[in-house]
N, C-alpha and C positions, 0 to 999 in steps of 0.2 A: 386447425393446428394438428400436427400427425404424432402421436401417441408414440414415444420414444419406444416402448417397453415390448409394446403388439411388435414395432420393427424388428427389437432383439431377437424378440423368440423365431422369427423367424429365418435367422442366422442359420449357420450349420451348427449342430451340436458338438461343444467342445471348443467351439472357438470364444475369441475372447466377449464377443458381443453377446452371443446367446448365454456365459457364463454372465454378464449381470445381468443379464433378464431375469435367471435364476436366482439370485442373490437378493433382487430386488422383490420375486416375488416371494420368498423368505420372508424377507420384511415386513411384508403383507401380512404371511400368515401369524408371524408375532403378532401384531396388531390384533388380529382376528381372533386370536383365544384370548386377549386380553378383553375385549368386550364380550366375548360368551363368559367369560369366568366372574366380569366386576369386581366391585372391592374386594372380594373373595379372593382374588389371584395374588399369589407369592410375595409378587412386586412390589406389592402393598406396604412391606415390612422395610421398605425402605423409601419409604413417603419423603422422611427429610433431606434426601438426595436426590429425591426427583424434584421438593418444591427447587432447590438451590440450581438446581440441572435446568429446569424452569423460569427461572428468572432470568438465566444467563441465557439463553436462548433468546427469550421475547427481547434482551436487550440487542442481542447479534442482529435481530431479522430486521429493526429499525434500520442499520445498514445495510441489508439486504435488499431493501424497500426502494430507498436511495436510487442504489445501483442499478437495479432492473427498470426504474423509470429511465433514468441516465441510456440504457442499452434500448430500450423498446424509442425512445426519441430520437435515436443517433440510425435505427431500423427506417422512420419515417422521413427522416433528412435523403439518406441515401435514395431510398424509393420515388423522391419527390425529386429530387436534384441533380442525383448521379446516375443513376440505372436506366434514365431513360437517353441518354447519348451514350452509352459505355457499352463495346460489345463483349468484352470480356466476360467469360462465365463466370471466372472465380468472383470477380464481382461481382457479380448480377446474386449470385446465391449466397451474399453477406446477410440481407435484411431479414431471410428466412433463417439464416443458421443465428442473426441475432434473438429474434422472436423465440424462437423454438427451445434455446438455451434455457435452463435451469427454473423450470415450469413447476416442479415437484423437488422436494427432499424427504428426507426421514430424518428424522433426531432421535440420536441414540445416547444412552446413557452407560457410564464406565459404573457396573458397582464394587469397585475393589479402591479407588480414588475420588466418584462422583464426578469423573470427567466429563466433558460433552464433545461430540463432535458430530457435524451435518455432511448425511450424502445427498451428491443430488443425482437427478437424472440423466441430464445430458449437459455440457458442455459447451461453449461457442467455439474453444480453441482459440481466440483470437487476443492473444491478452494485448495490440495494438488498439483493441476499440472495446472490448469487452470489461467493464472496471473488474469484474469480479475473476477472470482468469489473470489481468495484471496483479491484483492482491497475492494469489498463489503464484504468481511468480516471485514476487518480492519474499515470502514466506520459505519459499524454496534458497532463493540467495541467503536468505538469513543462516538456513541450517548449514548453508556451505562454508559460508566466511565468515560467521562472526567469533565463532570461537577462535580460528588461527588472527582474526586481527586482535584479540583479545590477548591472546598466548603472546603474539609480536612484542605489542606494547608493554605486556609486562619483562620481557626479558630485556626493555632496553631502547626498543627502538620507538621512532615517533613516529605517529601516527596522525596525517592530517588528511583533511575536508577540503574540496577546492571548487571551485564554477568556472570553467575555460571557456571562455568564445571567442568566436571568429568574426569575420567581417559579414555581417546579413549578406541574404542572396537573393538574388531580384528572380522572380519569375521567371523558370525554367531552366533556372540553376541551382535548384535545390540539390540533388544528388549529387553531382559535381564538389558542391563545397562539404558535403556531410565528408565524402572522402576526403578530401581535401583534410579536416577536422582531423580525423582517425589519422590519416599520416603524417600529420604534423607533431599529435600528442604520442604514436610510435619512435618517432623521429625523439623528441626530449627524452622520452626515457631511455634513451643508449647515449643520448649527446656525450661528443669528449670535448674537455677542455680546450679553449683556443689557444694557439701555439702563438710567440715572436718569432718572425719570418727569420729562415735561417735555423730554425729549432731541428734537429737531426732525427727527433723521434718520428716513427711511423706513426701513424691512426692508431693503428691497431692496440697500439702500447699505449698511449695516453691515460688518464686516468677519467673519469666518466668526469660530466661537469653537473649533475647533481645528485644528491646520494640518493637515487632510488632503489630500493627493495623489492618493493612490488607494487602492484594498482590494480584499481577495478574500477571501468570507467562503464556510467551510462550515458546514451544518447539523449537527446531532446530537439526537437525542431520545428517549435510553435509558432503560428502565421503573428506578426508582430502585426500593430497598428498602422504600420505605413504599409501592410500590406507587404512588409518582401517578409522573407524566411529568417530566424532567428537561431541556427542551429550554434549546439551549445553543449558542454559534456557535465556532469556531477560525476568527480572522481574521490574516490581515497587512495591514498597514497601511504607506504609504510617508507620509511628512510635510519638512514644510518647515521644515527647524531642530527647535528644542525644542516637546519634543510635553508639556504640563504635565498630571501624572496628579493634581495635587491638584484641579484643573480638572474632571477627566473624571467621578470620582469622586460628586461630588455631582450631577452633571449625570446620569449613568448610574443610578443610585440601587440597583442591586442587583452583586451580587458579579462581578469582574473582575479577571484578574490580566494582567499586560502586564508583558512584558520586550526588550529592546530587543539586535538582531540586528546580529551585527560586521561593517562592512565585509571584502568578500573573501571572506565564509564565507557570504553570503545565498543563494545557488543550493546549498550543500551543506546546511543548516539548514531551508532551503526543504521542498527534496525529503524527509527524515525526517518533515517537521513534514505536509503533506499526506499522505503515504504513511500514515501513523495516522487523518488525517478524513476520509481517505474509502474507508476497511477496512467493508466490510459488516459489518453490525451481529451476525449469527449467527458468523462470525469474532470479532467483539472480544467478545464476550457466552462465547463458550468460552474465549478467554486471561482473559479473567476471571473465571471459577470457580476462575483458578490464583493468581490476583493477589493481591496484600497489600490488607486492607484501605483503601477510599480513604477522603478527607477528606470531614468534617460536609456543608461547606459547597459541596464541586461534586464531584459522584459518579463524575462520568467524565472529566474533569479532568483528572486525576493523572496517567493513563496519556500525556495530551500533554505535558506536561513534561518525564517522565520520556523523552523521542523527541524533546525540543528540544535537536541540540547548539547549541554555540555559543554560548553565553550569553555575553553581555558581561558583564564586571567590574565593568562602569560603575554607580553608586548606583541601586538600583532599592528598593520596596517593595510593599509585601500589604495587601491591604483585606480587608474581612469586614463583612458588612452585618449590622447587630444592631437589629432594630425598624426604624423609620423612618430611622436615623442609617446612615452610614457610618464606620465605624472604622480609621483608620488606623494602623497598627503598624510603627513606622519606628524604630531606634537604641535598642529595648528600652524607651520611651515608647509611649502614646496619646493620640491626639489627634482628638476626636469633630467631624466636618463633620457639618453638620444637612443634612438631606433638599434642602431648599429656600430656603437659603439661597443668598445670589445673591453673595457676599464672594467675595474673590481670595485666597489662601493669598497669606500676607506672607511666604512662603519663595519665592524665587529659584531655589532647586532641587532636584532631588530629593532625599528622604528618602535616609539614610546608611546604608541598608542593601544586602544582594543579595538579588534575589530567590530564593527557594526555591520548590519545588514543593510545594502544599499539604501531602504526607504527613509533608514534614521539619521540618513547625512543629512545635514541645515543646507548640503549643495548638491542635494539631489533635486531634478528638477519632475514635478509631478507629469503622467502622462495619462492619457488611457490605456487601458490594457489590450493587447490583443482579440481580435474577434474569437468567438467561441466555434467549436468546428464548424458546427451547426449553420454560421452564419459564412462558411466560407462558399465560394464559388467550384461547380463541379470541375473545373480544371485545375482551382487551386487542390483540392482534395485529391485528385488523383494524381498531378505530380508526387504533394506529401506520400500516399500510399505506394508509388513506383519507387519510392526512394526507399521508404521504410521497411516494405512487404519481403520479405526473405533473408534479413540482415540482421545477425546480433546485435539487438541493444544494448544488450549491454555485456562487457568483455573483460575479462582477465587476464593479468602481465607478472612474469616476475613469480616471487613465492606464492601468490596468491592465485598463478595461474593450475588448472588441473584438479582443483580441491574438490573432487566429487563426493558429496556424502552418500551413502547408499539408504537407502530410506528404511529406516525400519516398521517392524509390525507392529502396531499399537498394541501392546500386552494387556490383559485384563477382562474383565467380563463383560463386554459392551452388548447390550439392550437396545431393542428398538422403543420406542416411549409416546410418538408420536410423528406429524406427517407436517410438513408446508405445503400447498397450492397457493400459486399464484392466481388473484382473482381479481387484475384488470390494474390495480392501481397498488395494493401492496396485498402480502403473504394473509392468508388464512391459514391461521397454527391450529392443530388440534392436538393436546394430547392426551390421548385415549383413555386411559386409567381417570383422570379426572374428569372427564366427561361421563364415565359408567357409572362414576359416585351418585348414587340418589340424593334429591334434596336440594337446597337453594343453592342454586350456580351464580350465586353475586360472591357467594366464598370461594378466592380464587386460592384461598394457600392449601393444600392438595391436604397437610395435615389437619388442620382445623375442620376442612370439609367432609373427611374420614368417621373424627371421633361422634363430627354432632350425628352422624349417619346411625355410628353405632350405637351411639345414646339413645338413639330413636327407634332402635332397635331392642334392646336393653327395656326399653319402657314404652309402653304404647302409647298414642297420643294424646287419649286421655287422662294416662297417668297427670300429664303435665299440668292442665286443666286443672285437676283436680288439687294437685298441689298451689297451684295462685288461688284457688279457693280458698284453702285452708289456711294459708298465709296470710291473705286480706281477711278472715275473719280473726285470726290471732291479734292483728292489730290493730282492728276495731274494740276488741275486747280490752287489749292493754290501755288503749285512748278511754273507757268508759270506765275503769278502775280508776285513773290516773283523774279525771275530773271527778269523779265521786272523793275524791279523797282530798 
C-alpha cells in the first residue's frame, strides 16, 4: 500500500498536493510534543472537552468501520469480476484508488465550542462506489438547499417529497431510459395546460399545468430482482399553493408516490430524505441483503419512505400503475384515470387518505429484494457504471437551481488530539494525551485518569498503604470497644 503522504512531498512546492503533505506533517508534530510534554501539556486543562470530543469520535468511527469494510469488498468484487475482461484504465485503477482511500486521519478538537472534526488522508473521489465520499456529498447538498427549502416553505409555498419511475429496462438499455427519465421529469416541470381544439392561444401563453417552483431531483438505478434495471428519481419539489396529484398522475403515466412536507420541519426531513439518495449504491445494496422485503411496484422505494420523517397528516394518496391506466387508491375505493385522457378530477381535493410507504399497503405484494452489486454480473456492472460514470446525479431546477454556498472556514482553535489507522478490519484510534497519562489504562474517561495520576503523585504509594493500615486498625479497635461494652 503506497504512503499517500511520502507521494505529497514529493510534489512541487507550493502546489496544492505538497501543501498537505505540509499540513499533515503539522499534525504530526502536534502529536509529537504532546507525548514529549505528557500530562504536563497545556491541553490538559481542558480534559472535559477532550473526554466529550472523545466519546463523539469512538462513536463516528463505528460508521467509519462500516464503510471502509463496504469499500475494501466492492475493491475485491471488481478485482475478482470486472478487471479481468475490462480494458479500460479508469477502471482497472478503481480497486487500488478504493483500497488506498482513507487509510489514516487525525481528530482534532475545536477549544473555543469543543467541536470535532476528522481529516483524512486521501480520498477515493468516487462518491458512486465510495459510501464515505457519497455522505460528503449529501452533507455538501444539505448546506446548499436546506436553508432556501426552509426559507420557501415558510413564506407560503409547499414543499413536497416524491419517487418517479419509469418503465424498468432490460439489459443494455440502461442509459437510454435513465435519459429517457431526466427528459420526461424536465418535460413536467414546464408542461402547459392542455388546450379544446380550436383554443386561439399559443404554447407559449398558456399557463403551466402544474405549479412548480423549483426541484431537486436525484438519480437511482438499482439492478431489480428480475434482473432488468429499475431507474428511478427521489425529488423535492417547492410549488405554488395546491399541487393536484390527480392531475399529475395521468400526465406521469407510470408509478409515483408524493407526500407533502410540514412547514418548520423541511431542512430536518430534507437532510434524512437526501442522506438515503445519495448513499452509494454498494452501501445500500448491503443494508439490503438485511432489509424486509420491498414493494411489487418500486423495488428501492421503500427504503425512502421508510427515512422520510415528517410526514404531514394532511390527506394524501397511492397510485399503482396497472396496464396502460393509472389506479388510484384513495378512502378504501378505486378509481381508474385512463392513460390519456385529458379530464380534470371533479374532486377539489385530495383523496382522504394518508400516505403509506409502499410495504405497509395490505396490497403490496411481497418480493425479493434486488441483488446487491456485489452479486451482479461484470457486464451487468459495467453497463450500470457506463451509464452513471460522468453524469449528475443529482440536479437542480427552478429557484432551487444555482444555490452555491461558498464553504466557509471553520473559526476557532482547532487541535490535533489524536490519529485513526486502519488496521485490516476496523480503525485503531489513538489519542495521544490519554495514552501519555501514567497509570491504569482500563480508565478510559481522560479526567478521572488525570486526577488519580496526580493523586499518585501528590502522595507516594506508600502513603496509600499505609493509610488502609491505619483504617483497618481504627476499626478493629472501635469492633473490640464495642464488644467489651
Amino acid at each position: 500500500m503506497r504512503d499517500p503522504l511520502a507521494t505529497y512531498l514529493q510534489a512541487r512546492p507550493g502546489s496544492p498536493l505538497h501543501t498537505l503533505a505540509e499540513a499533515a506533517l503539522a499534525r504530526d508534530g502536534e502529536l509529537e510534543a504532546q507525548r514529549e510534554a505528557g500530562p504536563e501539556h497545556p491541553l490538559m486543562q481542558y480534559a472535559d472537552e477532550l473526554e466529550a470530543g472523545a466519546d463523539q469520535l469512538r462513536l463516528e468511527m463505528t460508521g467509519y468501520d462500516e464503510r471502509a469494510n463496504v469499500r475494501l469488498e466492492l475493491a475485491r468484487y471488481l478485482e475478482r469480476m470486472v478487471i479481468p475482461g475490462c480494458a479500460d484504465p479508469r477502471v482497472r485503477k478503481l480497486p487500488e484508488k478504493l483500497r488506498a482511500a482513507r487509510q489514516r486521519c487525525w481528530f482534532q478538537l475545536n477549544l473555543q465550542d469543543a467541536g470535532t472534526r476528522i481529516i483524512w488522508d486521501e480520498k477515493a473521489g468516487e462518491p458512486l462506489l465510495c459510501p464515505d465520499d457519497a455522505r460528503e456529498e449529501g452533507m455538501r447538498l444539505q448546506r446548499r438547499l436546506e436553508g432556501k427549502l426552509e426559507e420557501l416553505a415558510r413564506a407560503g409555498y409547499r414543499v413536497y417529497y416524491g419517487v418517479l419511475t419509469i418503465e424498468n429496462a432490460e439489459p443494455g438499455e440502461l442509459e437510454a431510459r435513465i435519459e429517457k427519465l431526466w427528459r420526461k421529469f424536465r418535460r413536467a416541470l414546464k408542461a402547459k395546460v392542455e388546450t379544446a381544439p380550436g383554443d386561439p392561444r399559443r404554447k407559449k401563453d398558456l399557463p403551466r399545468r402544474f405549479p412548480f417552483l423549483g426541484a431537486i431531483a436525484t438519480l437511482e438505478a438499482p439492478l431489480s430482482a428480475s434482473r432488468t434495471w429499475h431507474p428511478h428519481l427521489n425529488v423535492i419539489v417547492v410549488t405554488r399553493g395546491y399541487f393536484d396529484w390527480a392531475e399529475w398522475w395521468p400526465y406521469w403515466q407510470c408509478v409515483s408516490h408524493w407526500q407533502l412536507l410540514k412547514p418548520g420541519n423541511v431542512a430536518a426531513a430534507f437532510r434524512e430524505l437526501i442522506k438515503y439518495a445519495v448513499r452509494a449504491v454498494p452501501e445500500k445494496s448491503a443494508a439490503k441483503a438485511k432489509a424486509v422485503p420491498t414493494c411489487d411496484t418500486c423495488t428501492s422505494s421503500s427504503a425512502s419512505w421508510s427515512a422520510a420523517p415528517s410526514a404531514t397528516s394532511l390527506p394524501q394518496s397511492e397510485s399503482k400503475a396497472t396496464g396502460s391506466a393509472t389506479t388510484i387508491r384513495a378512502s378504501g375505493t378505486e378509481s381508474t384515470v385512463r392513460s390519456r385522457t385529458s379530464a380534470r378530477s371533479s374532486s377539489s381535493s385530495p383523496p382522504s387518505t394518508k400516505l403509506e410507504p409502499p410495504e405497509a399497503s395490505s396490497r403490496s405484494r411481497s418480493k425479493a429484494p434486488g441483488p446487491a452489486m456485489v452479486e451482479w454480473t461484470a457486464a451487468e456492472w459495467l453497463e450500470w457504471w457506463a451509464a452513471m460514470k460522468g453524469r449528475r446525479r443529482t440536479r437542480t431546477y427552478g429557484e432551487l437551481f444555482g444555490l452555491n454556498v461558498e464553504e466557509e472556514l471553520e473559526e476557532g482553535s482547532w487541535v490535533t488530539v489524536g490519529t485513526g489507522t486502519w488496521a485490516g478490519r476496523r480503525f485503531e484510534l489513538e489519542l495521544t494525551l490519554l495514552e501519555c497519562i501514567p497509570g491504569d489504562k482500563s480508565i478510559r474517561n481522560i479526567r478521572e485518569r488525570y486526577l488519580a495520576w496526580r493523586a499518585s503523585l501528590a502522595h507516594p504509594p506508600d502513603f496509600f498503604e499505609e493509610l488502609r493500615t491505619s483504617l483497618e486498625e481504627m476499626r478493629r479497635a472501635l469492633l473490640m470497644r464495642t464488644l467489651k461494652a
